[in-house]
C-alpha positions in Angstrom: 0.0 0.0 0.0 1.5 3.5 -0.6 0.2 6.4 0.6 -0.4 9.8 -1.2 -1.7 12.8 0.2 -2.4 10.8 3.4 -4.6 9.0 1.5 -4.0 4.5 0.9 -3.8 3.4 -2.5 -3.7 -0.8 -2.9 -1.3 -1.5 -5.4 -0.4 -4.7 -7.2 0.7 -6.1 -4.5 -1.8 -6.0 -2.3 -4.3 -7.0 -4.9 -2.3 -10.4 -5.5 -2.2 -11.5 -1.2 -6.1 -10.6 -2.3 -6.4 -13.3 -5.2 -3.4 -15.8 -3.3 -1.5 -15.3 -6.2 1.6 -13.6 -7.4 1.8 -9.8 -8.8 3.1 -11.0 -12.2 -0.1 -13.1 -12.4 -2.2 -9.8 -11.6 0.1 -8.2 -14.1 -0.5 -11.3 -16.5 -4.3 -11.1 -16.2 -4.4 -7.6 -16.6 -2.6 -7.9 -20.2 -4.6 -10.9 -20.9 -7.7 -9.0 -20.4 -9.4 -11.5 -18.0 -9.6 -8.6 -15.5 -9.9 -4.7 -16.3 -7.1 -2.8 -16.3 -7.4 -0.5 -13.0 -7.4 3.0 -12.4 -3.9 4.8 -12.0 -2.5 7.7 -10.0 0.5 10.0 -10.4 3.4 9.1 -7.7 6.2 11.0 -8.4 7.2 11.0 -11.9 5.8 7.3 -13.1 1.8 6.4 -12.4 0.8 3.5 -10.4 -2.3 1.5 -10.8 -4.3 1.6 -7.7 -7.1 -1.1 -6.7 -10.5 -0.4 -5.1 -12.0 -2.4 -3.2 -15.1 -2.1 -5.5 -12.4 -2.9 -8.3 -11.2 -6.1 -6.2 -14.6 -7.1 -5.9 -15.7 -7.0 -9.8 -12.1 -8.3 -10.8 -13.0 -11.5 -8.2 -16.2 -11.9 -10.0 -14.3 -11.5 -13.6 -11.4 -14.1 -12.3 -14.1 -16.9 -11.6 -16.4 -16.4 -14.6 -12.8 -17.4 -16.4 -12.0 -20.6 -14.6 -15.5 -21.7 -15.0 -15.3 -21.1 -18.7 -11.9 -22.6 -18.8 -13.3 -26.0 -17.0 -16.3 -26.0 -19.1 -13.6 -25.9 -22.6 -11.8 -28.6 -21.4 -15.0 -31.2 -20.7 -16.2 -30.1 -24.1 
């Protein structure tokens, strides 16, 4: 989590201990488009993508609706 303008932004990080997975599989699902890419915020000279907890919640839903449709392709 970093902070800016006293304010909490999630990053990567925290969003992976979220799902129990890595940040390059965040990263990875991000560029895949299984989830949405998430908002960003200026820090310093670079931005940094920031996640919600409405955005968790909606990139949850998103990461199951893929597995099922992943198990469902390999029974059929």
């Amino acid at each position: 989590m970093i902070s800016i303008g006293d304010k909490p932004y999630r990053t990567i990080e925290d969003a992976a201990k979220e799902f129990s997975v890595s940040a390059k599989t965040v990263g990875e699902w991000i560029r895949r488009g299984i989830i949405d890419t998430p908002p960003e915020i200026e820090y310093g000279v670079r931005s940094v993508r920031y996640f919600t907890t409405e955005y968790l919640g909606k990139a949850k839903a998103d990461i199951r609706r893929y597995r099922s449709n992943q198990k469902k392709k390999k029974k059929g």
